[in-house]
N, C-alpha and C positions, 0 to 999 in steps of 0.2 A: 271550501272557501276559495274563492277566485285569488289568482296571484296582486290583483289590484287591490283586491280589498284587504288582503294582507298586509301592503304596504301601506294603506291607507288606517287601519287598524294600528299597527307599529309606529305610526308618524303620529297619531293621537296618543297614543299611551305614554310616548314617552317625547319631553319636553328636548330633549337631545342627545339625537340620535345619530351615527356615522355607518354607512353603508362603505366597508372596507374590502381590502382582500386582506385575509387573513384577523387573527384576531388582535386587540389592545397590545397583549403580551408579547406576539410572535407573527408582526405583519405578512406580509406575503409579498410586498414589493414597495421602493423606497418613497413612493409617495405618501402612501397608509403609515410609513414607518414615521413622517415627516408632521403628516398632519395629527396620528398620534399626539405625538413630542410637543405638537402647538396647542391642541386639545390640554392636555396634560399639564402644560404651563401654568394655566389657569386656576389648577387644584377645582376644576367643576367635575362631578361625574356626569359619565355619558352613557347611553346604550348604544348598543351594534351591534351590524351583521354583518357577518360572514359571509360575501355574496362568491365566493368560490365552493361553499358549503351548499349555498342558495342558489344555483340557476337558474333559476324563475326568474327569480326577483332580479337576478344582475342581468335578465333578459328584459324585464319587463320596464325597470324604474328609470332607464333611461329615456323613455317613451314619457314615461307620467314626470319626470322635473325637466324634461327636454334640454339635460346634461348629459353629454356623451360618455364619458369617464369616471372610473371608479380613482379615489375614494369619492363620497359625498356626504357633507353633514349637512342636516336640517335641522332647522333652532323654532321647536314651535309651530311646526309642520311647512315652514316653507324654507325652501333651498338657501344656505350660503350660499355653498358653493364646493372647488375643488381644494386640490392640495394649495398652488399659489393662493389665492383666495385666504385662506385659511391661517395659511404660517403669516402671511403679509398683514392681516388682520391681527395675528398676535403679537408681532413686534412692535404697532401703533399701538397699542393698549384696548384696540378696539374689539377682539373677540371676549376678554375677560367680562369687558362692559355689557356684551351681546347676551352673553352664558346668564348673564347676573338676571338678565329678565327671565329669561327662562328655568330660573331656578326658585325665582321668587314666589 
């Protein structure tokens, strides 16, 4: 399977998804550890990848959401966005509300 369709597979499977360094538990650098924590907030679960585990994918997925930087959550197969993004969305009430479509 091509590294595209991989991501393109994973982005359908699961309604919300974060492409990290490192994993939920034991990030790997303090943005992931950040958006985690804004994730988390919410009480939604998520799926992720470990794109330090994954070099393909942390080669390739920047190409396909035309986002330079890891982390990246997608809600539904398309891009929020990164760590600002993300934590700034949780503190307006706006990511819990996002999560909630995507869980529905």
């Amino acid at each position: 399977m091509k590294t595209e369709d991989k991501i393109k597979a994973q982005l359908a499977d699961n309604p919300i998804i974060l492409y990290m360094k490192g994993i939920p538990e034991a990030p790997e650098c303090g943005f992931s550890a950040k958006t985690v924590a804004a994730i988390k907030s919410t009480g939604f679960d998520f799926a992720y990848v470990n794109v330090l585990a994954a070099p393909f994918i942390r080669e390739k997925l920047p190409q396909i959401s035309d986002w330079p930087t890891f982390p990246q959550l997608f809600v539904k197969g398309e891009l929020v966005g990164g760590c600002d993004i993300v934590v700034d969305m949780a503190e307006a009430g706006e990511l819990k509300a996002l999560l909630a479509t995507a869980a529905a």
